[in-house]
N, C-alpha and C positions, 0 to 999 in steps of 0.2 A: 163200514168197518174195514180195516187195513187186513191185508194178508200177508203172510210171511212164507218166502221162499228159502229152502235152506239149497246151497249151492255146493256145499262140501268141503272141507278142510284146504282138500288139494286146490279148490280155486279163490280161497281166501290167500291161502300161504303163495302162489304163485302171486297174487296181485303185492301184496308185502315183498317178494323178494323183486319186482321186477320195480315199485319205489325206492327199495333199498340201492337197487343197482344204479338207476339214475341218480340218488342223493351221493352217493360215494363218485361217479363220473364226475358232477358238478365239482363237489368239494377237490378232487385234484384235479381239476381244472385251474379251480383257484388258487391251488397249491402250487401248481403250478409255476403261473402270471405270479405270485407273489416272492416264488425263489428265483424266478428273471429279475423283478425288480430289485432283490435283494443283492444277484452277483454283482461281483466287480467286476469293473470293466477296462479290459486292456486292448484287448484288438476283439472282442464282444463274442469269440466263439465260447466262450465257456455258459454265456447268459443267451447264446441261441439255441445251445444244446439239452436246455433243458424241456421237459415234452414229459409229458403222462406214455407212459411206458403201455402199460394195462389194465385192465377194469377186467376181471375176472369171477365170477359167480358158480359156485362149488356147493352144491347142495343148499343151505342156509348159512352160507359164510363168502361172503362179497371180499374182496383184495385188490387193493387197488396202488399199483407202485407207480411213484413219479421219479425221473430219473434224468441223468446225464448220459449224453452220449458223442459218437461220432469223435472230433480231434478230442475233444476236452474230457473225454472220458478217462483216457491216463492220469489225468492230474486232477480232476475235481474234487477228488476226497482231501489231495494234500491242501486243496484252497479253503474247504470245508474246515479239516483239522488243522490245519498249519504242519509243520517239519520242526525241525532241528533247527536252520537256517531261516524260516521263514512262519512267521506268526499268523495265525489261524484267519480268515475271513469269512465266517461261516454265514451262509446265505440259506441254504436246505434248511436246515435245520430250527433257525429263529420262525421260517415262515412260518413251518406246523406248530412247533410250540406255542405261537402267537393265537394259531388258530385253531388249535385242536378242540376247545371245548365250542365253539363254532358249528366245526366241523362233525362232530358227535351232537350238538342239537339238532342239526340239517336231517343228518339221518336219522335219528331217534324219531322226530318231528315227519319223515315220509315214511316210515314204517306204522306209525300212530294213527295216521292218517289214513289208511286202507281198513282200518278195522273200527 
């Protein structure tokens, strides 16, 4: 006959958030590689500056911002939204939207999976 071990809230919920936190890594990861492929490209700093910023884990709430930086951080929103002068090429923005329900299965699917 099988036995059952209880191990405790706190070491169920730790193994859930420590899936959650690698599924959200991955995913802008991906978000990443996929707002690179998406910039345009002129002299390539605005599509090398893109990089996962942080993976951050706050109690039971994972955050995870992908971002531009370095030269092309002055101007990468107006390439994102466009100007007055100059019509929008938005690259950030299509990736996630593309991938958002993706991205919310990945984690849903490593959280589900520890319990």
């Amino acid at each position: 006959m099988g036995s059952f071990h209880y191990v405790g809230l706190g070491v169920l919920m730790a193994k859930g958030r420590a899936a959650v936190l690698e599924a959200v890594t991955e995913s802008c990861e991906d978000l990443a590689a996929k707002a690179m492929a998406n910039a345009p490209v002129d002299t390539g700093t605005l599509r090398a500056s893109v990089h996962v910023e942080s993976v951050v884990q706050s109690g039971n709430t994972v955050t995870g911002t992908v971002a531009t930086g370095g030269e092309a951080n002055e101007y990468a929103v107006y390439v994102e939204v466009g100007t007055s002068r100059m019509g929008a090429q938005p690259y950030m923005g299509p990736a996630l939207i593309d991938n958002a329900a993706t991205y919310r299965e990945a984690i849903a699917a490593a959280a589900r999976g520890q319990f």
